[in-house]
N, C-alpha and C positions, 0 to 999 in steps of 0.2 A: 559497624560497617557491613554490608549488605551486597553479596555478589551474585549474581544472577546468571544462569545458565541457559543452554537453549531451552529448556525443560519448559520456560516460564515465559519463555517469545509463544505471540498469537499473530494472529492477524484477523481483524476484525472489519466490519461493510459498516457503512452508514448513507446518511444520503448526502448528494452532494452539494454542495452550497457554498457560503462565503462566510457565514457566522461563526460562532464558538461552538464548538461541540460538551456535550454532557455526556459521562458515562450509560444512561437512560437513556441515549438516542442510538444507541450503536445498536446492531444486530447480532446476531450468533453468532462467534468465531469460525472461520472454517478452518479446517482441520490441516494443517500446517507440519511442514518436517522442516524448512529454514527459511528466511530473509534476508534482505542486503537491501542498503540504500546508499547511496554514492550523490551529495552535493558538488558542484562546483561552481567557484567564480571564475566571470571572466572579466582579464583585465585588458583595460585599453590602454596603449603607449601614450603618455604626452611627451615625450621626448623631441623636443627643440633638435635642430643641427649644428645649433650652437656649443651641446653640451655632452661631455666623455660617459656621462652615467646616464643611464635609461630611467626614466620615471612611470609610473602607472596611476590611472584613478579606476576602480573598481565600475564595472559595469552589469551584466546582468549573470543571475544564480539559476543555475540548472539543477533540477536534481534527475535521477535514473534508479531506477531500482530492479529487483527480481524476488520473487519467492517460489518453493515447491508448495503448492497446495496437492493434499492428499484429494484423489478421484473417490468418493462413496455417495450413495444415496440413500435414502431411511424411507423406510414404510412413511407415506402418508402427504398432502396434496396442501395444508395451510404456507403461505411463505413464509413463516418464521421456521418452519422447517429446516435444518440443515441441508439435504440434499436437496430439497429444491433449491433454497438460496444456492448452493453451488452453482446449478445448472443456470440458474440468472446471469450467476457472476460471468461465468464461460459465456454465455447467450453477447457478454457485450463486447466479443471482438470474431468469435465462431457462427458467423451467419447463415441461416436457413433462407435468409431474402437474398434479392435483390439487392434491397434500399442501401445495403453498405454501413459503415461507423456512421454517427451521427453526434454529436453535444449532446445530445438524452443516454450515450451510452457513457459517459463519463461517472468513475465511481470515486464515493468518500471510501477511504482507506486508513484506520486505524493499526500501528505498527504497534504490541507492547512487546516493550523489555524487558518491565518486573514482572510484577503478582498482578493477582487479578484485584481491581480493586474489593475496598471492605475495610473489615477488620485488621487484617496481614497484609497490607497494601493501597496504596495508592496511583493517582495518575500520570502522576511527576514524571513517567519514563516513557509518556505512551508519547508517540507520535502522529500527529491527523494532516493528514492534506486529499485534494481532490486528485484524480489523476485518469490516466487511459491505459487500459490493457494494448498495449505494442506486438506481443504475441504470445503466444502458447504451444506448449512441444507436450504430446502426453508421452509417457513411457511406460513401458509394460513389462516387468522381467517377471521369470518363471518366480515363484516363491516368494515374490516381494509385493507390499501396496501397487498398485497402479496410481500414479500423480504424474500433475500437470505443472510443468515447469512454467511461468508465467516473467513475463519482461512490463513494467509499466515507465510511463513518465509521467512527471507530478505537475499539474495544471495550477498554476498561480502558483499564492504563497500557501507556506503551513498555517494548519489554522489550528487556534487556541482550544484546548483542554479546558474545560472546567467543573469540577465537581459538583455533584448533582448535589 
């Protein structure tokens, strides 16, 4: 039996799309202190006025989430870069334009619970869906990381894992 702590949550970029994702397509984790995701359904009444008991059929599934991603940046200008990827990630809802959000700012989001895959782990716990950055709070305290609190909601459905 196998319990996992926050130790072993990430959060990982990919691009966004509608296919299966593969551990090989994801990008560099950024550097993460927690996550939350929060599904809901919603139900629609069919409740007749004929009848003392309410009835329901299932209608459509939300989800909401949030994570702290930790603020840093690393020597050096390639996009597999860590700190540049951050700055990307931030770029798609902290605008320097104009032009505003757009469909092209919409990001793949890998949630993992366990391990990292390999040897001591697999994908079975990770979770992928496409979604949009809703907003961003940075905080600053004396002595501590600087991070950026981030709000998303998840665009379609989850999409499928599959091992490389």
């Amino acid at each position: 039996m196998a319990f996992f702590t926050g130790r072993t949550g990430a959060l990982y970029l990919t691009t966004a799309g509608s296919g299966a994702v593969t551990p090989s397509s994801t990008e560099q984790a950024l550097k993460l202190r927690d996550w939350s995701l929060e599904t809901s359904l919603e139900l629609l009444e069919t409740t007749t006025v004929d009848t003392a008991v309410k009835s329901y059929t299932p209608g459509a599934v939300s989800s909401t989430g949030s994570a702290t991603v930790l603020y840093y940046r690393r020597e050096g200008t390639t996009s597999t870069e860590p700190g540049v990827q951050f700055d990307q990630f931030l770029n798609k809802l902290m605008k320097t334009t104009t032009a505003g959000v757009t469909e092209s700012d919409r990001v793949g989001i890998i949630l993992r619970v366990g391990q990292t895959p390999g040897s001591t782990g697999d994908i079975k716990d990770d979770i992928a869906f496409n979604a949009y950055i809703t907003s961003a709070s940075m905080q600053v305290s004396t002595g501590e990381l600087t991070s950026v609190a981030i709000q998303f909601t998840v665009d379609g459905p989850f999409r499928e894992l599959v091992d490389a």
